[in-house]
BAROTI-903438 format. One record per residue (C-alpha): residue number from 1; residue in three letters; x, y, z. Coordinates in steps of 0.2 Angstrom, whole numbers, plus 2048, in hexadecimal, padded with zeros to 3 digits. Each point is the difference from the previous one (the first is absolute). Last residue first. Layout:
  resi  resn    X    Y    Z
   NUM   ala    X    Y    Z
...
//
This chain:
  resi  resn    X    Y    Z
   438   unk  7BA  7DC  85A
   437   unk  812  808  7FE
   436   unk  806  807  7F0
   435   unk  7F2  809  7FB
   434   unk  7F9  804  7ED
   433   unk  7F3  80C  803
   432   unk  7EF  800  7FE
   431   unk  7F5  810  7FF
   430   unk  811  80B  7FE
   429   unk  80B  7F7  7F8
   428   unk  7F4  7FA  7F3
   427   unk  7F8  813  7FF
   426   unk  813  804  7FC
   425   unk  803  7F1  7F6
   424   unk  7EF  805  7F4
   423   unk  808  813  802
   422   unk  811  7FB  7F8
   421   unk  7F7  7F6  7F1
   420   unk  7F7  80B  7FB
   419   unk  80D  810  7FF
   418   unk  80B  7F0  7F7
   417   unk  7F3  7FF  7F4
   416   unk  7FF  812  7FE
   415   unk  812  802  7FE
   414   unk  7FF  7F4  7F3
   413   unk  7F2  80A  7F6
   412   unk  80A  811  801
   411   unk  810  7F9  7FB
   410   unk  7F6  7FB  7EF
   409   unk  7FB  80F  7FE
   408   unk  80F  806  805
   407   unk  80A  7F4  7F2
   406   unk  802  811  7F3
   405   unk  809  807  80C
   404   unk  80E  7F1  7FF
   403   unk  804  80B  7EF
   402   unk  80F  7F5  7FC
   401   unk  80F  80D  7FA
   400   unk  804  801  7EE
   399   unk  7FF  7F6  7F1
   398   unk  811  801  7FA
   397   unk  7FC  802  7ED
   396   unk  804  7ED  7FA
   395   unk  80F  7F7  7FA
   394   unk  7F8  7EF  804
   393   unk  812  7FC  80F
   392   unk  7FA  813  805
   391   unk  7F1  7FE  802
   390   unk  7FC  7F0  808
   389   unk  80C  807  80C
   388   unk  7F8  810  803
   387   unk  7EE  7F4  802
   386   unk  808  7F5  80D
   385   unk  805  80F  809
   384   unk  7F2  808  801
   383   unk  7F7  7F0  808
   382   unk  80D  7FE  80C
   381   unk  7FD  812  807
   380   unk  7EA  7FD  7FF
   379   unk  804  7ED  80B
   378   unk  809  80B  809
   377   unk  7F2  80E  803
   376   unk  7F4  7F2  803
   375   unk  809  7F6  80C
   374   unk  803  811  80A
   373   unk  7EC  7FE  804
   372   unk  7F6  80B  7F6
   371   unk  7FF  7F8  7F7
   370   unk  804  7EC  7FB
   369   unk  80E  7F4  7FF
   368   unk  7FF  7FB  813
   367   unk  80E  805  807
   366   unk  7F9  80B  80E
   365   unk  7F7  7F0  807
   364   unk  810  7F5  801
   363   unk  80B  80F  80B
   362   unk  7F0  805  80A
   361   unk  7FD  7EE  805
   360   unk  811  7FE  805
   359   unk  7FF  810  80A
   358   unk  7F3  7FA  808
   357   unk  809  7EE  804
   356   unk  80F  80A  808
   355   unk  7F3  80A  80B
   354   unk  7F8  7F1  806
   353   unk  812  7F6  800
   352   unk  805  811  80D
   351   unk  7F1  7FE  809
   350   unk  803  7EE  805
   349   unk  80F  802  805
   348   unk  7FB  80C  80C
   347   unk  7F6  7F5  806
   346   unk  80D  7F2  801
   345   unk  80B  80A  808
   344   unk  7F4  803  80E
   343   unk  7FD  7ED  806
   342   unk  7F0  7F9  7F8
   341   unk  7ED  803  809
   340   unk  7F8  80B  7F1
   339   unk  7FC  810  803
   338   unk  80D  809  7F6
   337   unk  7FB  7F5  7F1
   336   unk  7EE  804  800
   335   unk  804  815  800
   334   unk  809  7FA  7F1
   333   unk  7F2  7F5  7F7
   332   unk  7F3  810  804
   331   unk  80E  80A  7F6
   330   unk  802  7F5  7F1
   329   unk  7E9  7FF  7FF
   328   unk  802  812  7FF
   327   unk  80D  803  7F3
   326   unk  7F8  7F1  7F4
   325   unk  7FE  7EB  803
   324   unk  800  7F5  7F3
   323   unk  7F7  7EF  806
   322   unk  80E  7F3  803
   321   unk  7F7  7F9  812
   320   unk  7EE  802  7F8
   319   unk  7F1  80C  807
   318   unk  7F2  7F4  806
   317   unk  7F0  807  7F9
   316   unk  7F6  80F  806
   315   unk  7F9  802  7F1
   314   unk  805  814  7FB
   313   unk  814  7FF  805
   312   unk  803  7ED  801
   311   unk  7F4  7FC  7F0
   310   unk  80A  810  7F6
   309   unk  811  7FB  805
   308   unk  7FD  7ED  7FC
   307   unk  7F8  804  7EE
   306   unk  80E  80D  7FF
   305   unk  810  7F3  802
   304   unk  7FF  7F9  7EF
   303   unk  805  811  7FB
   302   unk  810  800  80B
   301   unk  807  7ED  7FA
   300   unk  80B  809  7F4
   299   unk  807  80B  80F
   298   unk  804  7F2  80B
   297   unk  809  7F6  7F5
   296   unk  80B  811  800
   295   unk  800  800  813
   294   unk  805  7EE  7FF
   293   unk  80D  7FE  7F4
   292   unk  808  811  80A
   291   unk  7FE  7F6  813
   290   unk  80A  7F0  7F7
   289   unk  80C  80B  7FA
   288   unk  801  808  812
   287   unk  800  7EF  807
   286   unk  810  7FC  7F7
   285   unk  807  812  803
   284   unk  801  7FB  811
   283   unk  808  7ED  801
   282   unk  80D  808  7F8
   281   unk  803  80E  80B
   280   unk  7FE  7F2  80F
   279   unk  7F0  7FF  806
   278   unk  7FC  801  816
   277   unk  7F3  7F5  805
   276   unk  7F1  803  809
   275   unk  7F6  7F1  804
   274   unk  7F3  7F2  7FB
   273   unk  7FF  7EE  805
   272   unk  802  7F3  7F4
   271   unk  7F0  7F3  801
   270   unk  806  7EE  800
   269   unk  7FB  7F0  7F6
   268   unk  80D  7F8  7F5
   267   unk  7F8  801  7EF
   266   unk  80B  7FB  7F0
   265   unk  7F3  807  7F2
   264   unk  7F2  7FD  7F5
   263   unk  7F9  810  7FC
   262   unk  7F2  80E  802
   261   unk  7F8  811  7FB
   260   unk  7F5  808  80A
   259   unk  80C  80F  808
   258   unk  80F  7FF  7F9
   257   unk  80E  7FF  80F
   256   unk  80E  809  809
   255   unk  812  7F8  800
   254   unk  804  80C  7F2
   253   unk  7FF  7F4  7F2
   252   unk  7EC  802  7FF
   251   unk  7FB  7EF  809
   250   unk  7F3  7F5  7FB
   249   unk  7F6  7FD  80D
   248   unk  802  7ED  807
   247   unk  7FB  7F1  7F8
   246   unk  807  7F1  80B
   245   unk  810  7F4  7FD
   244   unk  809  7F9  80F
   243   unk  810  805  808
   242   unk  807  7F2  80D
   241   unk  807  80B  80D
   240   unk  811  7FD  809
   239   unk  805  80E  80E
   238   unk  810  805  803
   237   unk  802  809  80E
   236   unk  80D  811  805
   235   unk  7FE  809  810
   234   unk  7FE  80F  807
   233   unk  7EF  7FC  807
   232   unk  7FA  7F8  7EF
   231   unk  80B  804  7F1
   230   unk  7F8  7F4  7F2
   229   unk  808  7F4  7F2
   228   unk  7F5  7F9  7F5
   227   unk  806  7EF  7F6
   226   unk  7F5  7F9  7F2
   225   unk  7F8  7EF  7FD
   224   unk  7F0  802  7F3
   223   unk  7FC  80E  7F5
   222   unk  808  80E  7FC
   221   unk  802  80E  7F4
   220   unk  7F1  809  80A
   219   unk  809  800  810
   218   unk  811  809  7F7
   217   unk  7F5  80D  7F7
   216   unk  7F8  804  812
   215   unk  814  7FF  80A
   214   unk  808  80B  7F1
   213   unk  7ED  80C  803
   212   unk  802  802  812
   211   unk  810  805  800
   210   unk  812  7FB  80C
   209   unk  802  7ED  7FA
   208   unk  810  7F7  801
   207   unk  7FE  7F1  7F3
   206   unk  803  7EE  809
   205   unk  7EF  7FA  7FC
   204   unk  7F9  811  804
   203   unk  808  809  810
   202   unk  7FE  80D  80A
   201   unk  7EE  800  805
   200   unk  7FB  809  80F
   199   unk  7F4  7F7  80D
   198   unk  7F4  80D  808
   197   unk  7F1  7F2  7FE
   196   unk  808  7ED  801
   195   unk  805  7F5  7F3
   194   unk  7FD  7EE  806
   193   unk  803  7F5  7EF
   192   unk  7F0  7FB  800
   191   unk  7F8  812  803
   190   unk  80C  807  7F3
   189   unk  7FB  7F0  7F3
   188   unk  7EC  804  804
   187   unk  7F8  7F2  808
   186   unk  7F5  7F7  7F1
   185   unk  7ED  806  7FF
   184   unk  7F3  7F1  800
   183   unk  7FC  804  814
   182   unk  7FC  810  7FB
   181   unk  809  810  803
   180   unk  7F3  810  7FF
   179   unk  7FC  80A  7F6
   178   unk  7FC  814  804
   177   unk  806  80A  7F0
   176   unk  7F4  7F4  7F6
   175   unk  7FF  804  7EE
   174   unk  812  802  801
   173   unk  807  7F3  80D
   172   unk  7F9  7F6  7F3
   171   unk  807  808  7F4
   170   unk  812  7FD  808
   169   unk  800  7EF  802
   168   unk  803  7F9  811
   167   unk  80C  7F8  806
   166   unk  800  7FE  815
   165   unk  804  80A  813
   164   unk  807  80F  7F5
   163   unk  80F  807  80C
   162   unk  7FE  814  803
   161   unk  80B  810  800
   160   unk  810  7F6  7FA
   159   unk  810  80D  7FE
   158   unk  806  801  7EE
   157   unk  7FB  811  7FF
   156   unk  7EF  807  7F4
   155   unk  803  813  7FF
   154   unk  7FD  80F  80A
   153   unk  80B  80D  7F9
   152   unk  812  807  809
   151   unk  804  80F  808
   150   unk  80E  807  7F7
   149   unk  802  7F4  7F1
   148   unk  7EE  7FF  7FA
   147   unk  7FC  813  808
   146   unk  80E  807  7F4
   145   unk  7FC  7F6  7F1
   144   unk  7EF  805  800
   143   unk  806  813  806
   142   unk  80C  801  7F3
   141   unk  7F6  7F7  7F1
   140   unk  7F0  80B  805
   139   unk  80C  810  7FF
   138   unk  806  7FB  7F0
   137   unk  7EF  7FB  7F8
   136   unk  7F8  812  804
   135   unk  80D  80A  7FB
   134   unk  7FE  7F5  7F0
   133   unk  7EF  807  7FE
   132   unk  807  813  800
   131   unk  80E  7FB  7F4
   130   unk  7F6  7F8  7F4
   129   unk  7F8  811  7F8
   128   unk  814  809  801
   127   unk  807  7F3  7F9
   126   unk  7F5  7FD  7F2
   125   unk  7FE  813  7FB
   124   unk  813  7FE  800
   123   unk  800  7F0  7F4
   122   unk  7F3  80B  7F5
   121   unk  80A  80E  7FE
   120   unk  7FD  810  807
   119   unk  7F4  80C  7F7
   118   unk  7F0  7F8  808
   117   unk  805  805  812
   116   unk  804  814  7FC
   115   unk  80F  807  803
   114   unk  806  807  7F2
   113   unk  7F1  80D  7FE
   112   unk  802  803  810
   111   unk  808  811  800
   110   unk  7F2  80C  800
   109   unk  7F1  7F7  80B
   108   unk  7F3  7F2  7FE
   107   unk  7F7  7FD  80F
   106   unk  7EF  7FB  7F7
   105   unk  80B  7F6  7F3
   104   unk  7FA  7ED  807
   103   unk  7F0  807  805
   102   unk  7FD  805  7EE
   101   unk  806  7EF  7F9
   100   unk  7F3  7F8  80A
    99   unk  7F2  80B  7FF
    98   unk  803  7FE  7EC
    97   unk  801  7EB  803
    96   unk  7EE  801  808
    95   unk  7F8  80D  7F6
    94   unk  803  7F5  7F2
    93   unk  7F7  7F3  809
    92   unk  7F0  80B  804
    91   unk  801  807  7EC
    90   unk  7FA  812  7FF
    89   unk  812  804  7FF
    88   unk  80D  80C  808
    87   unk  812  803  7FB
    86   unk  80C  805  80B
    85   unk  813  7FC  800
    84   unk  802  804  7EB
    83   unk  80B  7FA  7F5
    82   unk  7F4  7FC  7F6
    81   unk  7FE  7ED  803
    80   unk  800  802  811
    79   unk  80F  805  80C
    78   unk  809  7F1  808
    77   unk  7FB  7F9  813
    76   unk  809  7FF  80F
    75   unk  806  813  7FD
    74   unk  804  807  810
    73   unk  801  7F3  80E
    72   unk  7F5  7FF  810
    71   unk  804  7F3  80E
    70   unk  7F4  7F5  806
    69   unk  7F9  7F8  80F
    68   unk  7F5  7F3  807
    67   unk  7F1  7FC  80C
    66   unk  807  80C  80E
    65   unk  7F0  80B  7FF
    64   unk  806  812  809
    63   unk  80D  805  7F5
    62   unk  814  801  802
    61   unk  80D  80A  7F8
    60   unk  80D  804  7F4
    59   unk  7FF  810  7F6
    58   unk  80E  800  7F1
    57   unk  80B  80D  7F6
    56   unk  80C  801  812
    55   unk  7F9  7FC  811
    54   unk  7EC  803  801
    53   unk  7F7  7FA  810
    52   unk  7F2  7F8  803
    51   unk  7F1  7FB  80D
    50   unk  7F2  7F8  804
    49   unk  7FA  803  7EA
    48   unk  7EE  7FD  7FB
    47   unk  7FB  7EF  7F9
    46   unk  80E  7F1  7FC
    45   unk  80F  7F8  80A
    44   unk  814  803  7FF
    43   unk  803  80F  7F4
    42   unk  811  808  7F6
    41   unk  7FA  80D  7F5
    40   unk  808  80D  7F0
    39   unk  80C  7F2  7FA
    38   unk  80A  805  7F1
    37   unk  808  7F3  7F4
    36   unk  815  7FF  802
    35   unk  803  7ED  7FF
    34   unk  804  801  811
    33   unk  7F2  809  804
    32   unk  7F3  7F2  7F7
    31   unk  80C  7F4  809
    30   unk  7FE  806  815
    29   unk  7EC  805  7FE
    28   unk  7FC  7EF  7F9
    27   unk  809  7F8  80E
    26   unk  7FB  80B  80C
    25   unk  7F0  7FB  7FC
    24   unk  7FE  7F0  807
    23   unk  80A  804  80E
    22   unk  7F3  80E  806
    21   unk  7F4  7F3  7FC
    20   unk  808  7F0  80B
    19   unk  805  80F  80C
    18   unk  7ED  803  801
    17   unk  7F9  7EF  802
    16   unk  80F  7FB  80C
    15   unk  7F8  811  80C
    14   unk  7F0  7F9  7FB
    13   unk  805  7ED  808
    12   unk  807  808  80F
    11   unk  7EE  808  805
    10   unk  7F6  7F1  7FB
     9   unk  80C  7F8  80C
     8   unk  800  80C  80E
     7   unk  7EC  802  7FE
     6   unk  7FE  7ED  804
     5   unk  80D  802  80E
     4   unk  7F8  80B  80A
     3   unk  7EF  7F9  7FC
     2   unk  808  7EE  808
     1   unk  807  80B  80E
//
């Protein structure tokens, strides 16, 4: 059963993978014909072609490697210098952008002389290059959002998992996860005061209190006499702790904490037990801001992540918690989640908010300003732009379209390092995965 369901949930993950792709592109497919630019192909995945089928002007189909997709428009790229489509050079780099700007004419036919992508204005080239990413951010905001308010998250509740027996500072309990009370320790307030594990807090000096992080901010602001008021067996108590001072971990505003930094804070001495909690809409797209500040920290900190990735995948190091993780790794988490012991819903869950984070890591990755992402080509749209203005307002010659073809060399060199760094994950994944459970 376990195998069953470790295929089932790498299976599920590749059908979200491909929609995700398929989604991706559509975007891209549905402006360029809106702004009337021809589209011979429609594909989902790389390599040779599963299957097709061609409806109107354009093939759509699906390949055999489902590691992306694209879809082909007539005239991405200007005509040389000359005039001309094809040039060739003894130059390797010139080669480059003239194998670029051939490809992009290779389907050329009667009629498309106005349809081509370079001849549409930059704010259309923009649209249609951000539309295939934004695809990808609308349909992580609606199932993020979706899963939040449908089935809940699991969060920090106001319901007491454990009582602290004493105070003790939080780097001592640091440097030594297993220390023990001493005599010397006080009695922790919430022990003093007789707060009790499965107790629910209701109540903060008065204040009614349904979150984890207005009932946290509310501890930390106090010290000395305070009121608590608990439901315990259908029942309400007041309870009268005397709050002390302690250094605590400094917490990140969210009720969730900052690993290895520290303050001087109210303390009152209780664990909050964990559940899954339904968000209201608001509720929602606050965590989903907080997910987008942390997918895009995320993707400055990748290159400090190789040293890591290389010593997991050839030196048989530890792999790290919030090491990236590619197609493979993202499957082998899935099959994970359907065979972990938590009620149905919650694996499903699950899987939607790994699809819903893949597609936010598509959206943020595709917009990095470089080719041949879709960054690149907008970055390329805005860049014409600039230069028409400048124009215009200096009473120059109108300068002409951007040649981004004349940026494949440099395209060439970033795909390479993404080529690199897609197989360092993949032998990573592979040799020494990233696992959920131990």
């Amino acid at each position: 059963m376990t195998a069953f369901m470790t295929v089932l949930g790498i299976v599920v993950f590749a059908f979200g993978l491909l929609f995700s792709i398929a989604w991706h592109e559509f975007g891209h497919l549905s402006t360029a014909k809106m702004f009337g630019i021809r589209v011979p192909q429609y594909m989902v995945g790389f390599g040779p072609t599963m299957w097709s089928r061609k409806k109107g002007e354009t093939e759509y189909g699906i390949k055999w490697i489902p590691l992306g997709g694209y879809i082909r428009m007539i005239g991405m790229f200007p005509p040389g210098e000359d005039g001309r489509v094809q040039r060739r050079s003894t130059s390797p780099f010139r080669g480059m952008i003239e194998d670029a700007r051939q490809a992009a004419y290779e389907e050329l036919q009667p009629g498309d002389e106005k349809r081509l992508f370079y001849t549409r204005a930059p704010w259309k080239r923009v649209i249609v290059m951000f539309a295939g990413p934004f695809m990808n951010l609308v349909l992580a905001v609606v199932v993020f959002v979706g899963v939040m308010m449908t089935f809940g998250i699991a969060t920090q509740t106001t319901t007491v998992g454990s009582v602290s027996d004493c105070v003790i500072k939080a780097e001592a309990v640091a440097e030594n996860p297993d220390r023990k009370c001493r005599d010397s320790d006080p009695a922790a307030p919430a022990k003093a005061a007789g707060l009790e594990r499965g107790d629910r807090i209701v109540g903060f000096n008065g204040r009614p209190i349904d979150d984890w992080e207005t009932l946290q901010t509310s501890i930390r602001d106090t010290i000395g006499p305070a009121t608590v008021t608990v439901e315990r067996d259908g029942k309400r108590v007041d309870l009268h702790p005397t709050l002390t001072e302690n250094t605590v971990t400094k917490s990140d505003g969210d009720g969730g904490y900052v690993d290895g930094e520290y303050v001087k804070a109210g303390f009152l001495g209780f664990t909050p037990a964990s559940g899954i909690v339904k968000q209201d809409f608001g509720q929602s797209v606050d965590r989903m801001g907080d997910m987008v500040v942390n997918g895009v920290d995320a993707l400055i900190a990748l290159p400090s992540k190789i040293p890591d990735l290389w010593n997991a995948a050839f030196q048989g190091e530890e792999r790290q918690e919030d090491s990236p993780v590619g197609v493979v790794g993202a499957a082998r988490v899935g099959g994970e989640v359907l065979n972990l012991d938590i009620p149905p819903e919650q694996r499903v869950a699950s899987m939607l908010l790994l699809v819903a984070g893949f597609n936010l890591s598509l959206f943020l990755f595709n917009m990095l300003p470089l080719l041949p992402l879709d960054g690149g080509h907008i970055a390329g749209a805005l860049w014409e732009s600039v230069r028409r203005a400048f124009a215009r307002v200096f009473r120059r010659p109108d300068p002409g379209p951007f040649d981004v073809a004349k940026l494949m060399p440099v395209a060439y060199v970033v795909a390479g390092v993404f080529i690199c760094f897609t197989l360092l994950v993949l032998v990573a994944d592979v040799v020494n995965p990233v696992q959920l459970t131990g």
